[in-house]
C-alpha positions in Angstrom: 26.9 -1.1 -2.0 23.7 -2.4 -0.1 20.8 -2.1 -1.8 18.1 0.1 0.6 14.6 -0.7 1.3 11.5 -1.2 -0.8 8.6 1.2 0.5 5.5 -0.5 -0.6 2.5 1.7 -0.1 -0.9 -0.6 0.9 -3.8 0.8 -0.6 -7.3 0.4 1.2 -8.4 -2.2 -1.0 -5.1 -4.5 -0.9 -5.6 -4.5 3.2 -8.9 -5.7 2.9 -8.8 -7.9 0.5 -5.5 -9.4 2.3 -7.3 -9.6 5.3 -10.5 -11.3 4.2 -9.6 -13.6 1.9 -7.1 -16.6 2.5 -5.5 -16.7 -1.0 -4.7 -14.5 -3.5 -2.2 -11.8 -4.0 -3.3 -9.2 -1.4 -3.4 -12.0 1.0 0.3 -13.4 0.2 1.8 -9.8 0.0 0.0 -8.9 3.8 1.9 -12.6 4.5 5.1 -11.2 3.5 5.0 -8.4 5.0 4.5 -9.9 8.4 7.7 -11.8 8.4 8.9 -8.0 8.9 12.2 -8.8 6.3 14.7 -5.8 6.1 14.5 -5.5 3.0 10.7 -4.6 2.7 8.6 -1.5 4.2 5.1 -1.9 4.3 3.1 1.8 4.6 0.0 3.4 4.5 -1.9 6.5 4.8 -4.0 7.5 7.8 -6.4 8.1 5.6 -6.2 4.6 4.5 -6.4 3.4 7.9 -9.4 5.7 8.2 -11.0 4.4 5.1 -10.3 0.3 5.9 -11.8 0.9 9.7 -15.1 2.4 8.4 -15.5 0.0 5.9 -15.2 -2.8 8.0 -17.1 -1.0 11.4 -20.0 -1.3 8.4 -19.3 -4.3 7.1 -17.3 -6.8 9.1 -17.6 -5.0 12.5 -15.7 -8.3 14.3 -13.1 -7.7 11.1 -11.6 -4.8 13.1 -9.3 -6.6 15.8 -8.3 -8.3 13.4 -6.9 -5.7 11.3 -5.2 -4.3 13.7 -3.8 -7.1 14.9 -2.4 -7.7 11.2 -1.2 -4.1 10.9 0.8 -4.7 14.4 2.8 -7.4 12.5 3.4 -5.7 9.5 4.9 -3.1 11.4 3.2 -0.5 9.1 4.6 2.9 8.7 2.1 5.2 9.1 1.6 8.5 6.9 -0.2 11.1 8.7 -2.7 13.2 6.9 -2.0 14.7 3.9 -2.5 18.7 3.9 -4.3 21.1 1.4 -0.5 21.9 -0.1 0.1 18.0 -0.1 -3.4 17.6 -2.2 -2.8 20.4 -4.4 0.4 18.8 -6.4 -2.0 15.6 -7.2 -4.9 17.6 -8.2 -6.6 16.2 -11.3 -4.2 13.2 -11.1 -7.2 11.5 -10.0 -10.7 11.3 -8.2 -10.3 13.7 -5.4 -11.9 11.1 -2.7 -8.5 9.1 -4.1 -6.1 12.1 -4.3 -5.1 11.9 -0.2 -3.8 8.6 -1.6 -1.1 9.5 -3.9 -0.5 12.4 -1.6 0.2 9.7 1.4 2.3 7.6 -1.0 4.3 10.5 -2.0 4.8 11.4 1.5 5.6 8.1 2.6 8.2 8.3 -0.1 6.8 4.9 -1.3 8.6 3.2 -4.7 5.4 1.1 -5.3 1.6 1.9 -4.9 0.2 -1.4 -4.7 -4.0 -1.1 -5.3 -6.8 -2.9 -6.9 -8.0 0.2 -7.9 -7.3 0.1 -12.0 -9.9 3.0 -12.7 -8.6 5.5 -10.6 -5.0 4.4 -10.6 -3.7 3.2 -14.2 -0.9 1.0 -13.6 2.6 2.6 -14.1 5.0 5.7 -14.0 3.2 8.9 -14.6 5.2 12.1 -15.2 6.4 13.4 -12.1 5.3 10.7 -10.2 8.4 9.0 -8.4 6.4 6.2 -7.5 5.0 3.4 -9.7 1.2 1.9 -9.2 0.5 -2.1 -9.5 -1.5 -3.9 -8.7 -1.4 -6.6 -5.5 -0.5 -9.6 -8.6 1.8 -7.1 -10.6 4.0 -6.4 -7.4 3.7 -10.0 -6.4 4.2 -11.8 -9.6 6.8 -9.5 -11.2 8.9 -7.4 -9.2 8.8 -8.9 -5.3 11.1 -11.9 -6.9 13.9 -9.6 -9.1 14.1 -7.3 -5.7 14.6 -10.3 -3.8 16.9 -12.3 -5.7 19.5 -9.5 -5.4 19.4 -10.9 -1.6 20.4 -14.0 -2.1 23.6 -15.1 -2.4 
């Protein structure tokens, strides 16, 4: 039986930090991602995408081509925007600027969140949560290698 895909869902922070800094775990996971494997699916949200442009049209305004540039290699799947009946189910799961989020992740039928963001997303399973949150280390440290090691022969 082949094993199927790994949808990891890029939080905001992980594609910015991947894209300004040349080491670390954001940057390594955005570096695998671009070699496009089979086995691995990178997504976001729109409203990531939303979030990462204004950020950086503030911040790093020559950041932008960039970005997109990166995002073209990952061949990111892109969630559209989440709607009021998407929101409601992650109501109270989290800040509401941070709720559109799991919402996108959800959608995107991601099996990993992978963020920065420890305050507003505690690492883990939650209850009717089919996805689990980790951060950029967590994902790259601990489970990228046991999923890819059932690759190799």
């Amino acid at each position: 039986m082949a094993e199927r895909n790994l949808r990891v869902f890029l939080d905001s922070n992980v594609l910015i930090s991947g894209l300004i800094s040349d080491r670390g775990a954001p940057r390594l996971l955005l570096d695998i991602l671009s070699l496009r494997l089979p086995v691995l699916t990178a997504v976001t949200g729109a409203y990531n995408i939303a979030e990462v442009e204004r950020n950086l049209s503030v911040r790093l305004p020559d950041a932008l081509p960039v970005f997109r540039a990166v995002l073209s290699l990952m061949s990111v799947e892109m969630i559209p925007l989440p709607g009021k009946a998407d929101l409601r189910r992650w109501a109270g799961s989290t800040a509401d600027k941070d709720a559109p989020v799991l919402a996108s992740a959800f959608m995107g039928k991601a099996d990993v969140l992978v963020t920065g963001d420890k305050r507003h997303f505690p690492k883990g399973r939650r209850p009717g949560q089919p996805f689990e949150i980790l951060s950029p280390a967590e994902f790259v440290d601990e489970v990228l290698p046991g999923f890819l090691k059932k690759f190799v022969p």
